[in-house]
PDB file of N, H, CA, C and O in Angstrom:
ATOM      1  N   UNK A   1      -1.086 -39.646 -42.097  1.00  0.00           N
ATOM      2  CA  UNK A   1       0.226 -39.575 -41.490  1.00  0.00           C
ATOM      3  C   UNK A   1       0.431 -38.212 -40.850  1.00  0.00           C
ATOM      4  O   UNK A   1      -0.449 -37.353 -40.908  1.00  0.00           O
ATOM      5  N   UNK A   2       1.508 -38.029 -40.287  1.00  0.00           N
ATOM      6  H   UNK A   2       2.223 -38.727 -40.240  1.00  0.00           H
ATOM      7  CA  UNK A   2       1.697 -36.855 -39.630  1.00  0.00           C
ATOM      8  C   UNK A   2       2.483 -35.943 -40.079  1.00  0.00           C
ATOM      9  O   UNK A   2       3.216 -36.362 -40.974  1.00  0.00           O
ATOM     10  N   UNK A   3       2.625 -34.829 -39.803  1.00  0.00           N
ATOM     11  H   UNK A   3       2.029 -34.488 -39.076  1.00  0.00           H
ATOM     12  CA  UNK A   3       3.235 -33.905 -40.759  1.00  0.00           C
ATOM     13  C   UNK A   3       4.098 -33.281 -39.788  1.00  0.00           C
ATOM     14  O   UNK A   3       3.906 -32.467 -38.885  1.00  0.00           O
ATOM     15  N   UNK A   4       5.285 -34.006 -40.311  1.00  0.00           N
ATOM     16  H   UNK A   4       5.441 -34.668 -41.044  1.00  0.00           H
ATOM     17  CA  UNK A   4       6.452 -32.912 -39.355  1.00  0.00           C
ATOM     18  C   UNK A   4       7.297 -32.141 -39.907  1.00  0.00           C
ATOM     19  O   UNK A   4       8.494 -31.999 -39.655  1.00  0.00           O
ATOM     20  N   UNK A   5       6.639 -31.637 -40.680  1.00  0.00           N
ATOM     21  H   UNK A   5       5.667 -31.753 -40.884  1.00  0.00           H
ATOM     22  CA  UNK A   5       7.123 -30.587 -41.687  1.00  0.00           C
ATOM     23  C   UNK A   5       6.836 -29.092 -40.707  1.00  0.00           C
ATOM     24  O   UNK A   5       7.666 -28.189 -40.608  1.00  0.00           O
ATOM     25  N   UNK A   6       5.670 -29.098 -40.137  1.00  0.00           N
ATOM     26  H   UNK A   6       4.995 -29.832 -40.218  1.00  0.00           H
ATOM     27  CA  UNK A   6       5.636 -27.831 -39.463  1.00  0.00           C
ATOM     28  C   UNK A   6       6.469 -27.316 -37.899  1.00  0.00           C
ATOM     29  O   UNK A   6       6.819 -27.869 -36.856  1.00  0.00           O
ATOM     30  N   UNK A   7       6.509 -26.131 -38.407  1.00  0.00           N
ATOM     31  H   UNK A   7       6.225 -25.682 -39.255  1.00  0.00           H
ATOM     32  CA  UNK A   7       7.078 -25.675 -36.879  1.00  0.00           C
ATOM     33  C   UNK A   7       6.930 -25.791 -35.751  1.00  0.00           C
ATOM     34  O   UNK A   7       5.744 -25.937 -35.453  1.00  0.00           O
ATOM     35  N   UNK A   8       7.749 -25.796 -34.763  1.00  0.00           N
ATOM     36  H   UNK A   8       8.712 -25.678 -35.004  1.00  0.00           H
ATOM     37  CA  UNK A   8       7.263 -25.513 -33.382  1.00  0.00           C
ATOM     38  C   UNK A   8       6.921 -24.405 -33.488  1.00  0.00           C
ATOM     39  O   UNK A   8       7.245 -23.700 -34.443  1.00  0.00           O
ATOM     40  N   UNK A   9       6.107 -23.981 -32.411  1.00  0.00           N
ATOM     41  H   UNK A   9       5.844 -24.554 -31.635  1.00  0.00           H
ATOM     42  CA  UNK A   9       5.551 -22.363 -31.807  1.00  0.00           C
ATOM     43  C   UNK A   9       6.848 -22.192 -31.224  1.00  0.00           C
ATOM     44  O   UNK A   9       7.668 -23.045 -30.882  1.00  0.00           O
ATOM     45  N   UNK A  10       6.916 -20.260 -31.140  1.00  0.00           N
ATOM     46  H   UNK A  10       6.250 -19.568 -31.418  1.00  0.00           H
ATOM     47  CA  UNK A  10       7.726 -19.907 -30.287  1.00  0.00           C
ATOM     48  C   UNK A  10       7.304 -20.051 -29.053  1.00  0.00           C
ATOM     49  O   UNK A  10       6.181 -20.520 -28.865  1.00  0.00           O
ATOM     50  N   UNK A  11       8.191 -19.645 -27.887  1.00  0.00           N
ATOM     51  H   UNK A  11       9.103 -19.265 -28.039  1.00  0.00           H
ATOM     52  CA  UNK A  11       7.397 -19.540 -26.711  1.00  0.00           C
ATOM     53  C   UNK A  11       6.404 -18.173 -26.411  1.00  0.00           C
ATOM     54  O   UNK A  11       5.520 -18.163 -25.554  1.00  0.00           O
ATOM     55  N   UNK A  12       6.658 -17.316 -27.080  1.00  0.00           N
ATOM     56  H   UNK A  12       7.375 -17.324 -27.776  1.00  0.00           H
ATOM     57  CA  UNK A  12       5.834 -16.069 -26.923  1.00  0.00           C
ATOM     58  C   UNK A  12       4.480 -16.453 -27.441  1.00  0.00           C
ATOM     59  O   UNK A  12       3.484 -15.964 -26.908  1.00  0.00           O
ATOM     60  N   UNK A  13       4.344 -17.487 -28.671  1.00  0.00           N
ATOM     61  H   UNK A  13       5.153 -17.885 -29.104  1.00  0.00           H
ATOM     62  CA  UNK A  13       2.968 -17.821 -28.911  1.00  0.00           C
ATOM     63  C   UNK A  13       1.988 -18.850 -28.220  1.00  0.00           C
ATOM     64  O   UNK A  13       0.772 -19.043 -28.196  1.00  0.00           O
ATOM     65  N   UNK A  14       3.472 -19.591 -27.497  1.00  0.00           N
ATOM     66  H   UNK A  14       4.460 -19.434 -27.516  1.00  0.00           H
ATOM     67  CA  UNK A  14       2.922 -20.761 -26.614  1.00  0.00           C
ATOM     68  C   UNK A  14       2.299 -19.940 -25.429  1.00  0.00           C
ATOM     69  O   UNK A  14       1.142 -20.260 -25.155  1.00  0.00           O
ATOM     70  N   UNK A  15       2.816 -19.020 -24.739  1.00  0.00           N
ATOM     71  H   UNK A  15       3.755 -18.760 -24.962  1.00  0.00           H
ATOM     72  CA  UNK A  15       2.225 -18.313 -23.645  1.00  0.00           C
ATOM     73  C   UNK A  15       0.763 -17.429 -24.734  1.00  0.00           C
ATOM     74  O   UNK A  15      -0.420 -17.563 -24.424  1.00  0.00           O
ATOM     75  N   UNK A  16       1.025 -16.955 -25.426  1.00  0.00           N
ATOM     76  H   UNK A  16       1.987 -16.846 -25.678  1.00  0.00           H
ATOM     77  CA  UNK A  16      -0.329 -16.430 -25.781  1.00  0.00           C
ATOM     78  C   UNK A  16      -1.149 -17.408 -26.220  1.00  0.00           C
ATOM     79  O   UNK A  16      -2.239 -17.099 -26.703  1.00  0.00           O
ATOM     80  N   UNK A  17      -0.848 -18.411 -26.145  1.00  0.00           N
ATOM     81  H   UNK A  17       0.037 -18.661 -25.753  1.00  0.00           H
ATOM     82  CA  UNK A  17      -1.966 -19.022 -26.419  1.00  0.00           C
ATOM     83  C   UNK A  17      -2.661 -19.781 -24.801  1.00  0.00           C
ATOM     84  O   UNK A  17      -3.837 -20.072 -24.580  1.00  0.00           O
ATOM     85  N   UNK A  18      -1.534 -19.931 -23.929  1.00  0.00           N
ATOM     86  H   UNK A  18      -0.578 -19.695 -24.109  1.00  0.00           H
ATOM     87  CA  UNK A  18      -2.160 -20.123 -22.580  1.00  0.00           C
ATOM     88  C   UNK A  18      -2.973 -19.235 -22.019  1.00  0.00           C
ATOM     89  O   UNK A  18      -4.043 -19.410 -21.436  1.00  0.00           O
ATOM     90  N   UNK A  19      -2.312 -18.168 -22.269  1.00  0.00           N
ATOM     91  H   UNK A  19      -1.443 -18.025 -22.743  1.00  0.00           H
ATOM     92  CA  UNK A  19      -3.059 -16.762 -22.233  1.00  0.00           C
ATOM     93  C   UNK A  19      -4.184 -16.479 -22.372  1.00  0.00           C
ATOM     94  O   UNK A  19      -4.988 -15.835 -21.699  1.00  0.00           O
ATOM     95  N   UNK A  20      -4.226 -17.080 -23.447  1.00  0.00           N
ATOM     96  H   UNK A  20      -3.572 -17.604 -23.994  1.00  0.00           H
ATOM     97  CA  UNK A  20      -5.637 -16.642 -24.185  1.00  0.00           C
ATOM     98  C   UNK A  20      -6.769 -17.507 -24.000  1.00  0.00           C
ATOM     99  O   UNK A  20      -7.869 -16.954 -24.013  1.00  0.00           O
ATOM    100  N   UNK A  21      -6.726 -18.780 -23.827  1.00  0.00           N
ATOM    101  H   UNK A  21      -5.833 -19.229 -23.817  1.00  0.00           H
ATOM    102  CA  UNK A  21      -7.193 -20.097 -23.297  1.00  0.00           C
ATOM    103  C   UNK A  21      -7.855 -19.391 -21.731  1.00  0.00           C
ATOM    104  O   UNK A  21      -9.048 -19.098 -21.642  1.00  0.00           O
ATOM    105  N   UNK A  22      -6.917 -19.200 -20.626  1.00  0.00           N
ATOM    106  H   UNK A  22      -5.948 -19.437 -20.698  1.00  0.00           H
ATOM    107  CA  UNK A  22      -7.139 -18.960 -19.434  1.00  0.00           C
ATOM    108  C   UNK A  22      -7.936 -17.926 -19.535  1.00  0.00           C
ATOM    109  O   UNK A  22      -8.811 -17.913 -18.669  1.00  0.00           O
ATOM    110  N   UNK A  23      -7.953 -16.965 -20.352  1.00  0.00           N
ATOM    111  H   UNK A  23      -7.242 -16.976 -21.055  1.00  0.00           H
ATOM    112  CA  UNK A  23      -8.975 -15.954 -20.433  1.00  0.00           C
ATOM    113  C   UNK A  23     -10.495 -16.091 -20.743  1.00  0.00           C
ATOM    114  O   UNK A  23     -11.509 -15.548 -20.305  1.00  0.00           O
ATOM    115  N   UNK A  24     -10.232 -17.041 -21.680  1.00  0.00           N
ATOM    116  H   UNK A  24      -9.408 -17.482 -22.036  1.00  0.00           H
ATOM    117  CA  UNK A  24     -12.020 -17.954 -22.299  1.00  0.00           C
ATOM    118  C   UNK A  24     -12.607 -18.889 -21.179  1.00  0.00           C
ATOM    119  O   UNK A  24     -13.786 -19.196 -21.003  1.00  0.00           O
ATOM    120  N   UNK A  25     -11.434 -19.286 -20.429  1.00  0.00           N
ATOM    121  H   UNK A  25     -10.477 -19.037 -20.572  1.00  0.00           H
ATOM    122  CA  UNK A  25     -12.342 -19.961 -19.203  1.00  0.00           C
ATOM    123  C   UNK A  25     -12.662 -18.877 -18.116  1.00  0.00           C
ATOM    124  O   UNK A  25     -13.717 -19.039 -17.503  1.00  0.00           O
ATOM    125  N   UNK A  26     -11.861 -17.755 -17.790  1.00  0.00           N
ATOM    126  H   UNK A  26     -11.004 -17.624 -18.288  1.00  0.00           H
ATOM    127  CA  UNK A  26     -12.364 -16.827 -16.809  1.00  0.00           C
ATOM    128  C   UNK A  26     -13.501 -16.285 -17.297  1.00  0.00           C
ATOM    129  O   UNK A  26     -14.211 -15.776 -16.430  1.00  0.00           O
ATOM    130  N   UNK A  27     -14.014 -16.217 -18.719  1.00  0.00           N
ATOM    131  H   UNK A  27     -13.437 -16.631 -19.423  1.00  0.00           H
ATOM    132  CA  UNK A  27     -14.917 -15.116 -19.019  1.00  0.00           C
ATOM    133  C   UNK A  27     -16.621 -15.952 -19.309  1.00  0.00           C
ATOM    134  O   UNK A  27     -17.766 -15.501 -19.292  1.00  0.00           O
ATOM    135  N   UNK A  28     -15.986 -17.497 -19.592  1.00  0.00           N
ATOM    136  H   UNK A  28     -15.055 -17.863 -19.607  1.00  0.00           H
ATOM    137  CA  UNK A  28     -17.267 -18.532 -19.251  1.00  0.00           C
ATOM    138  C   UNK A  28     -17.474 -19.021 -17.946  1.00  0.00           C
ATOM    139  O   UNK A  28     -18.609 -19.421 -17.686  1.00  0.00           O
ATOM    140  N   UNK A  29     -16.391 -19.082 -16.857  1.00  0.00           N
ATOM    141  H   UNK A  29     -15.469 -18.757 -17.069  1.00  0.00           H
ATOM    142  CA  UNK A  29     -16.601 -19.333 -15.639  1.00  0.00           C
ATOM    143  C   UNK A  29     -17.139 -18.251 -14.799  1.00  0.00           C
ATOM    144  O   UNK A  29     -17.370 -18.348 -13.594  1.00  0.00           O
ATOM    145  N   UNK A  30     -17.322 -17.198 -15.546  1.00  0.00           N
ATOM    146  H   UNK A  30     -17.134 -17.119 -16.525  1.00  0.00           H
ATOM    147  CA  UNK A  30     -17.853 -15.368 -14.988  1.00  0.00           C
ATOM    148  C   UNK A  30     -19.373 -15.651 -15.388  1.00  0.00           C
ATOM    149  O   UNK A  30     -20.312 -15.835 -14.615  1.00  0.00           O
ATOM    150  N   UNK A  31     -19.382 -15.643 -16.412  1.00  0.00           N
ATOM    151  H   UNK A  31     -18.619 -15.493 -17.040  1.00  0.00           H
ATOM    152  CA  UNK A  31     -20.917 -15.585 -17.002  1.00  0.00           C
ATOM    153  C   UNK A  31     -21.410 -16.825 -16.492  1.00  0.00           C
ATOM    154  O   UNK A  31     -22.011 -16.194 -15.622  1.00  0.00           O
ATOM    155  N   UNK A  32     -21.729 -18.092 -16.215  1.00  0.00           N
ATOM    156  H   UNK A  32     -21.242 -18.604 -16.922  1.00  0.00           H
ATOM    157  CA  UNK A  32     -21.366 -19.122 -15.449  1.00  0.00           C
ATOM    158  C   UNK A  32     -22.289 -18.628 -14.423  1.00  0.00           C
ATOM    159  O   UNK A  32     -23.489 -18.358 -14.398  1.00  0.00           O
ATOM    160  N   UNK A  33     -21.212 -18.599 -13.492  1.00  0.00           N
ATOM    161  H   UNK A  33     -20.236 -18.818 -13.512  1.00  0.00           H
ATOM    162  CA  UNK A  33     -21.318 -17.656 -11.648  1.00  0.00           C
ATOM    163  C   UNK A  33     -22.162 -16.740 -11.802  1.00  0.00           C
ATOM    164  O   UNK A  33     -22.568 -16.540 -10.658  1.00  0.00           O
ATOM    165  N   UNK A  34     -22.860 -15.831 -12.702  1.00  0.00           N
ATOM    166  H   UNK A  34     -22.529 -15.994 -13.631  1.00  0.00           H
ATOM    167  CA  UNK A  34     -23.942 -15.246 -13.055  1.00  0.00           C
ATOM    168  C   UNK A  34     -24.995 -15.357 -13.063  1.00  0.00           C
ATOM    169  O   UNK A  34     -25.893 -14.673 -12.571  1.00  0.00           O
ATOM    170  N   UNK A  35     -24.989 -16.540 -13.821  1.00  0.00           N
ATOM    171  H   UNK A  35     -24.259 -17.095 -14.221  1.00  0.00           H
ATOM    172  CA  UNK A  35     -26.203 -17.013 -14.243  1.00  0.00           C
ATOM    173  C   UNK A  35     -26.407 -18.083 -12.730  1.00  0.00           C
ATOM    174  O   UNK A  35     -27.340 -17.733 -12.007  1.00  0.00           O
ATOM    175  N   UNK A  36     -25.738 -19.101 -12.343  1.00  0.00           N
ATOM    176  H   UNK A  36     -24.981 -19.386 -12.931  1.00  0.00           H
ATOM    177  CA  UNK A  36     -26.432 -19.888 -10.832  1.00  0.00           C
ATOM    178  C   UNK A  36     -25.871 -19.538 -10.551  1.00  0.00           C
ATOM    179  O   UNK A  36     -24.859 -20.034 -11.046  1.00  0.00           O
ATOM    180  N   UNK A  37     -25.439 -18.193  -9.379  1.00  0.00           N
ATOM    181  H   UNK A  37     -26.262 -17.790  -8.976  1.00  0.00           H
ATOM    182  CA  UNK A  37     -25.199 -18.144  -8.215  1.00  0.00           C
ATOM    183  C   UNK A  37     -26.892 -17.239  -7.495  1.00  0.00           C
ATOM    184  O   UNK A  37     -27.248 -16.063  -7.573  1.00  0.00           O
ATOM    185  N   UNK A  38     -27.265 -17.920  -7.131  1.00  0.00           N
ATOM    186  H   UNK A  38     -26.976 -18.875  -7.068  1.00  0.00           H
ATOM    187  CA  UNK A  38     -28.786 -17.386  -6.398  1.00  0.00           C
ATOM    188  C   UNK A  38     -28.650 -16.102  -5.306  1.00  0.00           C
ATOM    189  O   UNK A  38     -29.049 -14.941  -5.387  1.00  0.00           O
ATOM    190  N   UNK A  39     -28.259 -16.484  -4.748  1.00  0.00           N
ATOM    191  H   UNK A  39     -27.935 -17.427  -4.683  1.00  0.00           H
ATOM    192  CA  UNK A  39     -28.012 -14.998  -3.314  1.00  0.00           C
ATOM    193  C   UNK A  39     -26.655 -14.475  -3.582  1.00  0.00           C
ATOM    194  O   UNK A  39     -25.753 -14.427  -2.745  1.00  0.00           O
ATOM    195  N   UNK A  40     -26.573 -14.049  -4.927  1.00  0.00           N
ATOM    196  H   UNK A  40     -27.306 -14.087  -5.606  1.00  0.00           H
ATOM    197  CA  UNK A  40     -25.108 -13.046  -5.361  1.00  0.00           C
ATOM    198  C   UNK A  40     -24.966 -12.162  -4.300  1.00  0.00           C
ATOM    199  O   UNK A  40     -26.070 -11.757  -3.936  1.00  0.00           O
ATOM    200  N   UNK A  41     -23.957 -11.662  -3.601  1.00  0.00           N
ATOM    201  H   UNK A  41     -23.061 -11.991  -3.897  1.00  0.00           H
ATOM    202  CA  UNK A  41     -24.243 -10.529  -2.573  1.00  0.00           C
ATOM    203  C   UNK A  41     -23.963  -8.973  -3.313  1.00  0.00           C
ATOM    204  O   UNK A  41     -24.008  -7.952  -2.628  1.00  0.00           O
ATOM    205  N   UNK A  42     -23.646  -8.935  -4.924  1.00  0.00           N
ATOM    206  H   UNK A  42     -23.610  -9.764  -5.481  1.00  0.00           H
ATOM    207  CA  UNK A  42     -23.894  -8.179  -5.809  1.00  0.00           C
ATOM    208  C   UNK A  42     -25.867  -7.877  -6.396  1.00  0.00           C
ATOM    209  O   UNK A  42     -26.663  -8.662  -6.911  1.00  0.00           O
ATOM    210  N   UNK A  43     -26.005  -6.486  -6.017  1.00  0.00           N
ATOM    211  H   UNK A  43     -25.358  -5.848  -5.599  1.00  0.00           H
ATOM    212  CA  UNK A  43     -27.590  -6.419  -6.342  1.00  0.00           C
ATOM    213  C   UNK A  43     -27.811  -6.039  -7.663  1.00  0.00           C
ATOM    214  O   UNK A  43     -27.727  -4.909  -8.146  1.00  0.00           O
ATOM    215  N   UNK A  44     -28.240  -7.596  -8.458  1.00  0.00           N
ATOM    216  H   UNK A  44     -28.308  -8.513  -8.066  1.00  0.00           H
ATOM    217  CA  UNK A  44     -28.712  -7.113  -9.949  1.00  0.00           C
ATOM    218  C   UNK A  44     -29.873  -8.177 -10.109  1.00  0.00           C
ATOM    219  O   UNK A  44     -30.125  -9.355  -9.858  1.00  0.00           O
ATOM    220  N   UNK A  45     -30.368  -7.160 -10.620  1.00  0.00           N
ATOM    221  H   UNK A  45     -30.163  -6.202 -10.824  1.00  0.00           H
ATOM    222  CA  UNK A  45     -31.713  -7.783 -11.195  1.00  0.00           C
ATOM    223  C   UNK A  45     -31.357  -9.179 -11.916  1.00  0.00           C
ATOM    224  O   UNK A  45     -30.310  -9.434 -12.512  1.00  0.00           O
ATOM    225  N   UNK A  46     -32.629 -10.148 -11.698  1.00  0.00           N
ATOM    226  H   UNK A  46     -33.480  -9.941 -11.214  1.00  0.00           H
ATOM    227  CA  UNK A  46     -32.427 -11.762 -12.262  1.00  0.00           C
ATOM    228  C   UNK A  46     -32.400 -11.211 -14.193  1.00  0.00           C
ATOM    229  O   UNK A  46     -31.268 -11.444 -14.618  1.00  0.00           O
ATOM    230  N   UNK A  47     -32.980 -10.823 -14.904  1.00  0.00           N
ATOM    231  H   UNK A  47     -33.899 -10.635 -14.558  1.00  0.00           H
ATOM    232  CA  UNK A  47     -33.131 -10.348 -15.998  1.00  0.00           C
ATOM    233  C   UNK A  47     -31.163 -10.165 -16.254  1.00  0.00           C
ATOM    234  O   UNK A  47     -30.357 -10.937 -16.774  1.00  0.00           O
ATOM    235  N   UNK A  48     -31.013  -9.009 -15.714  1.00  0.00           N
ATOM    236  H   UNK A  48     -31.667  -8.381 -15.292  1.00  0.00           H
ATOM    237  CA  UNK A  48     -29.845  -8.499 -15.793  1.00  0.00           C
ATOM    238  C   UNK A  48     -28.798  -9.051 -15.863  1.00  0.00           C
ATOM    239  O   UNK A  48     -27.983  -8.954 -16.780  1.00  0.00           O
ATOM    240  N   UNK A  49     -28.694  -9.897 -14.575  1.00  0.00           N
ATOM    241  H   UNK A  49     -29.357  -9.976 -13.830  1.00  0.00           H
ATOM    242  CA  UNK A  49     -28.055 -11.474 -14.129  1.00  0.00           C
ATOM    243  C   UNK A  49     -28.084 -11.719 -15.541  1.00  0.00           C
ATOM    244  O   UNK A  49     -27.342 -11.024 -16.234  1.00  0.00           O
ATOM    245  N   UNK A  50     -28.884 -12.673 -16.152  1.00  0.00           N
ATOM    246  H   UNK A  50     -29.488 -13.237 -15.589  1.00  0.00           H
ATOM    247  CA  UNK A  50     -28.956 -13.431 -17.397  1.00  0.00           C
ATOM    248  C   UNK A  50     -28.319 -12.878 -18.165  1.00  0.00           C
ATOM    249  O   UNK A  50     -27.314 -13.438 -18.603  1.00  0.00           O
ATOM    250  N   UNK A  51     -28.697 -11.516 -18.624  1.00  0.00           N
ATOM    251  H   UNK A  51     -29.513 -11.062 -18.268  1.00  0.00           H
ATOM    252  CA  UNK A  51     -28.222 -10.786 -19.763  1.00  0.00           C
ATOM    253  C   UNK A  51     -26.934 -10.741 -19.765  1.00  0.00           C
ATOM    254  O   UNK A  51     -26.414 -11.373 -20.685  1.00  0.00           O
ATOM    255  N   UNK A  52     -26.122 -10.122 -18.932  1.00  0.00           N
ATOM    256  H   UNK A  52     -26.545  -9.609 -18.185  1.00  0.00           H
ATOM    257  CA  UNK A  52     -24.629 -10.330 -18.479  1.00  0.00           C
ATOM    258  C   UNK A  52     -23.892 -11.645 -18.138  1.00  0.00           C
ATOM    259  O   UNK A  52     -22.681 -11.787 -18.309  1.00  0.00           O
ATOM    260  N   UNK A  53     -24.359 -12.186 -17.856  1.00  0.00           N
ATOM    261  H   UNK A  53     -25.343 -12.070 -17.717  1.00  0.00           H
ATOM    262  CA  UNK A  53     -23.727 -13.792 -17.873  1.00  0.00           C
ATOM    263  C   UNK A  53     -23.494 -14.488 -18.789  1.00  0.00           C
ATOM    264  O   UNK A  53     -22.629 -15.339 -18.995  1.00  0.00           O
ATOM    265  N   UNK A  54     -24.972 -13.783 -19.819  1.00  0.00           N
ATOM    266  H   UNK A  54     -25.674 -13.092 -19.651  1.00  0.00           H
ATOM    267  CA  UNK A  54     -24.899 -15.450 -21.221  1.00  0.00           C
ATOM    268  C   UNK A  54     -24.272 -14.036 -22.300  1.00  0.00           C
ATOM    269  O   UNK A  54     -24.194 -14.369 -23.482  1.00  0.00           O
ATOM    270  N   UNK A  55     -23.877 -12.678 -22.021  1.00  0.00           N
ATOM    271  H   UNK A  55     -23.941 -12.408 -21.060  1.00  0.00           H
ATOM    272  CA  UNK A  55     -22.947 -12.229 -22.955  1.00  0.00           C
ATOM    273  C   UNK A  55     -21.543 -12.248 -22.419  1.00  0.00           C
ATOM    274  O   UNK A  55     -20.610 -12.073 -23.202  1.00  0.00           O
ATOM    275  N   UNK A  56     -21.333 -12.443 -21.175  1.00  0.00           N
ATOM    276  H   UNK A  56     -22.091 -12.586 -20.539  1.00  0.00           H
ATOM    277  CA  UNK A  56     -19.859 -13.323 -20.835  1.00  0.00           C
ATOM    278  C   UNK A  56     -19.451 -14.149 -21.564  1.00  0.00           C
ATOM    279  O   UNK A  56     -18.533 -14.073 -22.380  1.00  0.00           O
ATOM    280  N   UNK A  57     -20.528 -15.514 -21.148  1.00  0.00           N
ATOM    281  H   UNK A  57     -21.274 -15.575 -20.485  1.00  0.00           H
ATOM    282  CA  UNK A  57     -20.283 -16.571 -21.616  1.00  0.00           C
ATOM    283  C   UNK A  57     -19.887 -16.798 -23.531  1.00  0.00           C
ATOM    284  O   UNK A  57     -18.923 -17.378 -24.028  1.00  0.00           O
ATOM    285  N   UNK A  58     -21.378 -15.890 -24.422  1.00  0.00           N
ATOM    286  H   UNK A  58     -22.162 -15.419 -24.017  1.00  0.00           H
ATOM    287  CA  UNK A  58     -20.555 -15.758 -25.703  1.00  0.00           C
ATOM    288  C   UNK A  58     -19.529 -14.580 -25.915  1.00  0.00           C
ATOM    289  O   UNK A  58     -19.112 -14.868 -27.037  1.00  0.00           O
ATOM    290  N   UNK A  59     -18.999 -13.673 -25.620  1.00  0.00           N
ATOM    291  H   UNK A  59     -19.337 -13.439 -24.709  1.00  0.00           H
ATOM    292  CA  UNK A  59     -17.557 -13.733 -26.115  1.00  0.00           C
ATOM    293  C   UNK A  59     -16.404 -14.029 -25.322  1.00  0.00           C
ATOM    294  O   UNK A  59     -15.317 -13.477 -25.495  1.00  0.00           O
ATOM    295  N   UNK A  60     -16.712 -15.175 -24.176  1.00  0.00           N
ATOM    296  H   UNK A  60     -17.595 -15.623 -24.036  1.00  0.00           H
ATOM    297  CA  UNK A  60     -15.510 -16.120 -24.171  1.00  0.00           C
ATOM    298  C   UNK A  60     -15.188 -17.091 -25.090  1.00  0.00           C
ATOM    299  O   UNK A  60     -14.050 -17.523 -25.277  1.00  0.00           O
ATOM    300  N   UNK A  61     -16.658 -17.597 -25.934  1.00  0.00           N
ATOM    301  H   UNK A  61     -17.582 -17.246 -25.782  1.00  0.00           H
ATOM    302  CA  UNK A  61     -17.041 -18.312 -26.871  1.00  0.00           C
ATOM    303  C   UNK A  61     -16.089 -17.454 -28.486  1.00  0.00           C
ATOM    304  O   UNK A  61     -15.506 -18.056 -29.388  1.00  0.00           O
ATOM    305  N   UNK A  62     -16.207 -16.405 -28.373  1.00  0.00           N
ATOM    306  H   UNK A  62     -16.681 -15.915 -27.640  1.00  0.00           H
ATOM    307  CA  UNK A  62     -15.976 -15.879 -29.310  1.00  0.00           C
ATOM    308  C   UNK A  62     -14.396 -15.427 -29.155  1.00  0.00           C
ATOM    309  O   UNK A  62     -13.893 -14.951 -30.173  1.00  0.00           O
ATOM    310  N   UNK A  63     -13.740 -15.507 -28.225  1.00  0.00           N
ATOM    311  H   UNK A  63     -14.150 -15.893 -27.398  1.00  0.00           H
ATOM    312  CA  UNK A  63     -12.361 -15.315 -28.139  1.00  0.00           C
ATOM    313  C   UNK A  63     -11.308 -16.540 -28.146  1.00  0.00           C
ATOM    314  O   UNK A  63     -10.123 -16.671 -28.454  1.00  0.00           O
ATOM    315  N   UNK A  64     -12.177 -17.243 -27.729  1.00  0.00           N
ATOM    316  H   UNK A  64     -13.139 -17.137 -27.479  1.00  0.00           H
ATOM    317  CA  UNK A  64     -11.870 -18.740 -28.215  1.00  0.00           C
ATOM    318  C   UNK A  64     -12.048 -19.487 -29.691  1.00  0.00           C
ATOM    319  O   UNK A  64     -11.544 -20.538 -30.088  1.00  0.00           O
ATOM    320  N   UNK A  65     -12.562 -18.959 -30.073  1.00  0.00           N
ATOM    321  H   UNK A  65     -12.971 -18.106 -29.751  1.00  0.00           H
ATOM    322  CA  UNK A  65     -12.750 -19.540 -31.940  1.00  0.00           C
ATOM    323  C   UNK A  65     -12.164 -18.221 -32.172  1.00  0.00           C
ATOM    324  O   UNK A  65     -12.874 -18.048 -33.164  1.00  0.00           O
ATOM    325  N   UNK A  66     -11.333 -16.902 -32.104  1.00  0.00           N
ATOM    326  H   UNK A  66     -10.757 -17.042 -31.299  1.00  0.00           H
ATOM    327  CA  UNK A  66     -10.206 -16.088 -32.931  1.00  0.00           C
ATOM    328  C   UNK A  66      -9.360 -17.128 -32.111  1.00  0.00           C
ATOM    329  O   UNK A  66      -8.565 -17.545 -32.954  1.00  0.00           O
ATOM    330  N   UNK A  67      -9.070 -17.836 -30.817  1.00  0.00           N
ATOM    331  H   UNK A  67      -9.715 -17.497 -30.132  1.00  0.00           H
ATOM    332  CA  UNK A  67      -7.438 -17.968 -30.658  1.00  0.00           C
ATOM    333  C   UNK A  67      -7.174 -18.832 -31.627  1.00  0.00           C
ATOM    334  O   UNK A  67      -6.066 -18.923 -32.156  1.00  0.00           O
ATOM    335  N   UNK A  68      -8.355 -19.654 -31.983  1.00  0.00           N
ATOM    336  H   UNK A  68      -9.255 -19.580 -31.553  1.00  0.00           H
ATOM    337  CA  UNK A  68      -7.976 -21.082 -32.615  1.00  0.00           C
ATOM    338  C   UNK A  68      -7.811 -20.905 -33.809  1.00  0.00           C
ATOM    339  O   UNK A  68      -7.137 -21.736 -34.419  1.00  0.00           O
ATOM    340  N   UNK A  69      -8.499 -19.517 -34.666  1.00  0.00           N
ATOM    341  H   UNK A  69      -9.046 -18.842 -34.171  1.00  0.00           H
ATOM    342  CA  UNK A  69      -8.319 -19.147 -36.062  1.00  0.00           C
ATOM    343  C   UNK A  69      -6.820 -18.638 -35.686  1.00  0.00           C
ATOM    344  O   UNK A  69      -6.000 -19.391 -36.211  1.00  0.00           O
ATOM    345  N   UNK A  70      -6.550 -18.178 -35.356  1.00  0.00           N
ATOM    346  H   UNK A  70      -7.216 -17.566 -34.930  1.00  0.00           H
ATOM    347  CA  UNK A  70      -5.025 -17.536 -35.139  1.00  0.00           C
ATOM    348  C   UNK A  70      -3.972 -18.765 -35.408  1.00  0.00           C
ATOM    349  O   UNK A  70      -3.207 -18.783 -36.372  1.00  0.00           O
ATOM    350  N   UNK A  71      -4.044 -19.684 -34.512  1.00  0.00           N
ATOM    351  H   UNK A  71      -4.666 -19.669 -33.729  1.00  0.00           H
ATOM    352  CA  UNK A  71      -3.256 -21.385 -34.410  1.00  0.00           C
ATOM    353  C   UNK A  71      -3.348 -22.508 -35.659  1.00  0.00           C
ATOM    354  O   UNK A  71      -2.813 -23.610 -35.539  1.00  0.00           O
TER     355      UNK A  71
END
């Protein structure tokens, strides 16, 4: 059954939590664009590329499992 015993969020947590959401997709959609975009017109090494993209990608990963421990 459902439990409507609990609260609504305020709105200050409802925006931090949009907040915080929109941020885990900018920071996996960064690392992302890193990793396949082929003729970046940014000059970094393919190595480098990788390295920076797939540590984008985990701590968008990782800011996303604190928002959800937070909720």
């Amino acid at each position: 059954m459902l439990n409507n015993n609990s609260k609504q969020k305020s709105l200050l947590q409802r925006f931090l939590f949009v907040f915080g959401f929109f941020f885990f997709l900018l920071y996996v959609g960064l690392g992302l664009t890193l990793i396949l975009w082929k003729d970046m017109p940014i000059e970094l090494e393919y190595t480098n590329r990788m390295l920076f993209g797939g540590l984008l990608i985990v701590y968008g990963i990782f800011r996303f499992i604190r928002l959800r421990q937070e909720n």
